[in-house]
C-alpha positions as CSV (number, residue, x, y, z in Angstrom):
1,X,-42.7,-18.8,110.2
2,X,-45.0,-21.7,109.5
3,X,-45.3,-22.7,105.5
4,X,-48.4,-22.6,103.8
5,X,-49.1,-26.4,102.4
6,X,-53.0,-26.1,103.3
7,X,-55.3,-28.0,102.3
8,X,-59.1,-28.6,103.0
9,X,-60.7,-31.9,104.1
10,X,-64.5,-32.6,103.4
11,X,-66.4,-34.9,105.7
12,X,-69.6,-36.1,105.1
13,X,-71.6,-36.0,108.4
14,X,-75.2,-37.4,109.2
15,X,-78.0,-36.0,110.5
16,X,-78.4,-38.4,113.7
17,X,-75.3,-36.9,115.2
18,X,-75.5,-35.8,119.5
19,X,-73.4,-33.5,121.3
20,X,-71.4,-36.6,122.1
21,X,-70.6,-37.6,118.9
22,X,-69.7,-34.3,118.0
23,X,-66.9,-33.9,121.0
24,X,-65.5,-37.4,119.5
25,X,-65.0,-36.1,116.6
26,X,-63.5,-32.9,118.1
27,X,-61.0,-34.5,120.6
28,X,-60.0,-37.1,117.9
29,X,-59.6,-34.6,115.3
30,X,-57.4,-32.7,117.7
31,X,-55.6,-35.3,119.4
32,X,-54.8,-37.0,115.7
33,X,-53.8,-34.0,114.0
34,X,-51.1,-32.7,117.3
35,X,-49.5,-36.6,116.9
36,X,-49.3,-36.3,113.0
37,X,-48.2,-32.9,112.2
38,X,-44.7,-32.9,113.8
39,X,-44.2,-35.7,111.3
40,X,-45.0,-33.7,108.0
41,X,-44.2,-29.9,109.1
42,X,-41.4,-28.7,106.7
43,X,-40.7,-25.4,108.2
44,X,-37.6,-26.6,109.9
45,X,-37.5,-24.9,113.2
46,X,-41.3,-25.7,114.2
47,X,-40.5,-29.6,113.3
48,X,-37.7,-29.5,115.3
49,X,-39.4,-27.7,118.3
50,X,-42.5,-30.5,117.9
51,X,-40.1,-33.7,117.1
52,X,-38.3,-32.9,120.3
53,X,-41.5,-32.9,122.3
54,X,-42.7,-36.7,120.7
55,X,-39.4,-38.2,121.9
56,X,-39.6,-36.7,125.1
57,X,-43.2,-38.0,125.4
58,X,-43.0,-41.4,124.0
59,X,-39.4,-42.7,125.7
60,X,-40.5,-41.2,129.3
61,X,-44.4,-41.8,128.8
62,X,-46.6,-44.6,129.8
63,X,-48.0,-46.9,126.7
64,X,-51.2,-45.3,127.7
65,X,-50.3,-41.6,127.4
66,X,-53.3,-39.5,127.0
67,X,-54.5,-36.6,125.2
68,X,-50.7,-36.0,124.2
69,X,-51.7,-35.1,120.8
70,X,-53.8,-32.1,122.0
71,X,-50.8,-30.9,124.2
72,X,-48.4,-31.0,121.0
73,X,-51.9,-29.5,119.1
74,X,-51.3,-26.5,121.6
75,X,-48.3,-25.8,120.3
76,X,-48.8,-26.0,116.1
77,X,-48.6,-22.5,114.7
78,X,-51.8,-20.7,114.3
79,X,-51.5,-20.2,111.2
80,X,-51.2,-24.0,110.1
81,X,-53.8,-25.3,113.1
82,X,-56.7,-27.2,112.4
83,X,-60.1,-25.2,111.2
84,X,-63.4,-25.1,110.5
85,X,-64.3,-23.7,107.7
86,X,-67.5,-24.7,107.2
87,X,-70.1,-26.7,108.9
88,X,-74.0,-28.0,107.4
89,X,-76.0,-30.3,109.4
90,X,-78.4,-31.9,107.7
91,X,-79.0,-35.8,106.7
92,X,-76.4,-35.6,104.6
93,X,-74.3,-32.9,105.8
94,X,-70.7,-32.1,105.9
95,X,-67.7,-30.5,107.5
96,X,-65.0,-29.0,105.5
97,X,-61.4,-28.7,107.9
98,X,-59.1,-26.7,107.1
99,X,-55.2,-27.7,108.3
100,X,-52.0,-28.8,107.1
101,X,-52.9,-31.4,104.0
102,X,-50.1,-33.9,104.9
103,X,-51.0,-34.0,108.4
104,X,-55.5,-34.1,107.5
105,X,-54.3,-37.3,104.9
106,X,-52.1,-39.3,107.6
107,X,-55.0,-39.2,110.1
108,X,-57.7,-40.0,107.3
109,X,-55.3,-42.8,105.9
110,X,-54.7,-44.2,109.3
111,X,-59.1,-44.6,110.2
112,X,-59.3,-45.8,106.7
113,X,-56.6,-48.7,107.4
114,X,-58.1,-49.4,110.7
115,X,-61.8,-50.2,108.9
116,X,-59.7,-52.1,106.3
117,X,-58.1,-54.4,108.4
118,X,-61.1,-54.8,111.0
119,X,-60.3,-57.8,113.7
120,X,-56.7,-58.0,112.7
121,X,-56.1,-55.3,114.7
122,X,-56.7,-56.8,117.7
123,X,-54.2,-59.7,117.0
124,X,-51.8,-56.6,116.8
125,X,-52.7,-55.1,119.9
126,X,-52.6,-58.0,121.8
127,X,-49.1,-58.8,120.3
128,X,-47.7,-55.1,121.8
129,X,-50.1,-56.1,124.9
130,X,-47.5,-58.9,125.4
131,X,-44.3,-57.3,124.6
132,X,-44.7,-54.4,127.3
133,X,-46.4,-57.1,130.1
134,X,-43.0,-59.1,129.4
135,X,-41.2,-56.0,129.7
136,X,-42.8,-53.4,132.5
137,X,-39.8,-50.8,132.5
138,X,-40.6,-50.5,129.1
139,X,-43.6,-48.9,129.6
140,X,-42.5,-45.8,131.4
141,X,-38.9,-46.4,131.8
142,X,-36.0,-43.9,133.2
143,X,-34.6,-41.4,131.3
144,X,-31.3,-43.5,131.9
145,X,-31.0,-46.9,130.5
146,X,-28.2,-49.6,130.6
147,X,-26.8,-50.6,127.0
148,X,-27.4,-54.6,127.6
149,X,-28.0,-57.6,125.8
150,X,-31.7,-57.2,126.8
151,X,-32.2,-53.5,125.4
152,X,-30.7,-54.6,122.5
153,X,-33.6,-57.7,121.7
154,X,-36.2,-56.1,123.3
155,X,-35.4,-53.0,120.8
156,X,-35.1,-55.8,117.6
157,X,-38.7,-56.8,118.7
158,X,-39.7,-53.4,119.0
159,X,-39.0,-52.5,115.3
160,X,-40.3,-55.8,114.2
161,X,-43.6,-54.7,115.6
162,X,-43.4,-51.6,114.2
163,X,-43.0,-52.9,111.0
164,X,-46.0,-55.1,111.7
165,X,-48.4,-52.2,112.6
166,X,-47.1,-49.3,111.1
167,X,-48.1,-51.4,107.6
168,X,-51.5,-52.0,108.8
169,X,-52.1,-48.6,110.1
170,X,-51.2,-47.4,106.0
171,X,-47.2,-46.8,106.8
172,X,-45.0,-48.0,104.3
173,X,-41.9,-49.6,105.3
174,X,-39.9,-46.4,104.6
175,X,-42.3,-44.3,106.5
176,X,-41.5,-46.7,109.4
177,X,-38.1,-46.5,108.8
178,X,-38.3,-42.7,109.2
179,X,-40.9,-42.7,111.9
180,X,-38.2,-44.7,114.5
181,X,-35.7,-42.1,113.2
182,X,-37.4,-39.4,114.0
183,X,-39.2,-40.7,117.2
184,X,-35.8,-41.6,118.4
185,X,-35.8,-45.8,118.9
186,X,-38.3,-48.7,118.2
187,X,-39.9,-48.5,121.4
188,X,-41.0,-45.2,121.4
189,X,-41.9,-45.6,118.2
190,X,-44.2,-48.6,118.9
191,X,-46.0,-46.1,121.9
192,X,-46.7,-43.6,119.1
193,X,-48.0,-46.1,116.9
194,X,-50.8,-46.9,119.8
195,X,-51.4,-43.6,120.4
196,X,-52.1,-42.9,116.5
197,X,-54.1,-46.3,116.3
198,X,-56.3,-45.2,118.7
199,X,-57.4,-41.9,117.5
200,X,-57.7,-43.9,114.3
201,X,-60.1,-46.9,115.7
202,X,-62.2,-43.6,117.0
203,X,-62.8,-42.2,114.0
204,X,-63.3,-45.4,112.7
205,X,-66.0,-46.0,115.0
206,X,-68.0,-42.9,114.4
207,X,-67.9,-44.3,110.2
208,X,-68.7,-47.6,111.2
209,X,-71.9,-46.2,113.0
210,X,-72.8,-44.1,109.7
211,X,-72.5,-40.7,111.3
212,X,-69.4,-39.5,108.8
213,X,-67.4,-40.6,105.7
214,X,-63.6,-40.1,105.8
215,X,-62.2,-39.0,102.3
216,X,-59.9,-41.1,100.6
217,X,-56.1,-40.0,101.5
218,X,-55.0,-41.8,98.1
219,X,-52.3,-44.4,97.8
220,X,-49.5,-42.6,97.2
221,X,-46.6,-42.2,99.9
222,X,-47.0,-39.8,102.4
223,X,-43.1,-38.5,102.9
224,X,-42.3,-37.9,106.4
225,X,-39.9,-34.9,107.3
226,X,-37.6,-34.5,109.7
227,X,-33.9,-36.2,110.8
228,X,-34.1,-37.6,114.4
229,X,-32.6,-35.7,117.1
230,X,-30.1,-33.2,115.5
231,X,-27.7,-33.5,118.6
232,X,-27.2,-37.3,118.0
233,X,-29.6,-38.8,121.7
234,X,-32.1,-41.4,121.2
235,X,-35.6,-40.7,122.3
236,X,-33.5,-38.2,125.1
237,X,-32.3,-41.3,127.1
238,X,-29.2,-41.3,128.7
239,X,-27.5,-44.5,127.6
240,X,-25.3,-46.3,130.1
241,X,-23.0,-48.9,128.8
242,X,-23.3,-52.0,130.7
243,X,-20.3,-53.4,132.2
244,X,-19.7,-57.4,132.2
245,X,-18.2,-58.7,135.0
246,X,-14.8,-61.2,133.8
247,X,-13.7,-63.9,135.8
248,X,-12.1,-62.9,139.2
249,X,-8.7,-62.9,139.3
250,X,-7.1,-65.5,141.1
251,X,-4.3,-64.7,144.0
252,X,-2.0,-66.7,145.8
């Protein structure tokens, strides 16, 4: 059974809002809520189920993966899923969700940061633009890799972005820390970390135009839950140890 850590979000909506507007904030809702529960669930056998579905997704998956957090949404207990509970349109109006408080913070932390740190952002993007252009395997590789030299940097780079973003999307360096754990490696975490900035920049976008106000998540830490894979993979590859070829032997 799912536990019972609730909570209930207000946000403060305006009165110019169209039907468009309103499925943005639906789909982001959604999509941001499916990527960040997994990561805050502490009934131990729904994280585990949810966990094993983000590494699946973010080793094997494209950097562009779409509408992944809905799929993971899908599966969330009923009973911790994201609600309504109640909605006033007017100029000013509001929306009160109701959903799983650590999971409702991360994604209202996350838009916050992306607001705070405006433009930056896009020196950050174009930074992970880079790394998978340099690296096109990368970005949807096999589920069996070869333990090289290469893995081995491109993976040192990986978690040095993640460091890098993870801090401007409002993760501490511990929450990093435990976000490659539980991911599975620094690569797949740096995929999640694009799939969470985007659903932030959209809710960002609909404050930035006036139609809502986010609630302040606070400053405190947000603890992350979970272990990594409990049967020891990483991200579910396959790793392959790379043999090096000595010199060949000489004969008379």
């Amino acid at each position: 059974m799912a536990d019972g850590l609730q909570g209930t979000v207000t946000i403060e909506v305006d009165g110019d809002w169209d039907i468009q507007d309103l499925l943005a904030l639906s789909e982001s809702m959604s999509e941001s809520y499916g990527l960040f529960y997994p990561l805050v669930a502490t009934d131990e056998e729904t994280r585990g189920r949810l966990q094993d579905l983000l590494r699946k997704q973010f080793w094997s998956g494209d950097i562009e993966t779409r509408h992944f957090g809905r799929y993971i949404y899908r599966s969330i207990p009923r009973d911790v899923s994201l609600r309504i509970k109640s909605f006033h349109y007017s100029s000013p109006g509001s929306i009160e969700f109701v959903g799983y408080l650590g999971a409702l913070l991360l994604l209202s932390r996350v838009a916050r940061s992306w607001i705070a740190t405006g433009t930056d952002f896009l020196t950050f993007w174009e930074k992970i633009e880079k790394f998978f252009d340099k690296r096109k395997k990368l970005r949807k590789p096999p589920r069996r890799v070869e333990l090289d030299d290469d893995i081995v940097v491109d993976a040192d780079e990986a978690r040095r972005l993640v460091f890098d973003v993870g801090a401007a999307l409002g993760f501490d360096p511990i929450s990093c820390e435990k976000l490659i754990e539980i991911i599975g490696n620094p690569i797949s975490a740096l995929k999640f970390l694009v799939a969470a900035g985007n659903e932030g920049r959209k809710l960002a976008t609909l404050q930035q135009g006036g139609l809502l106000t986010l609630p302040e998540p606070g400053t405190g830490a947000i603890t992350l839950q979970g272990g990594g894979d409990p049967r020891g993979r990483t991200g579910v590859v396959a790793v392959a140890r790379k043999r090096r070829r000595g010199p060949a032997k000489k004969t008379d």
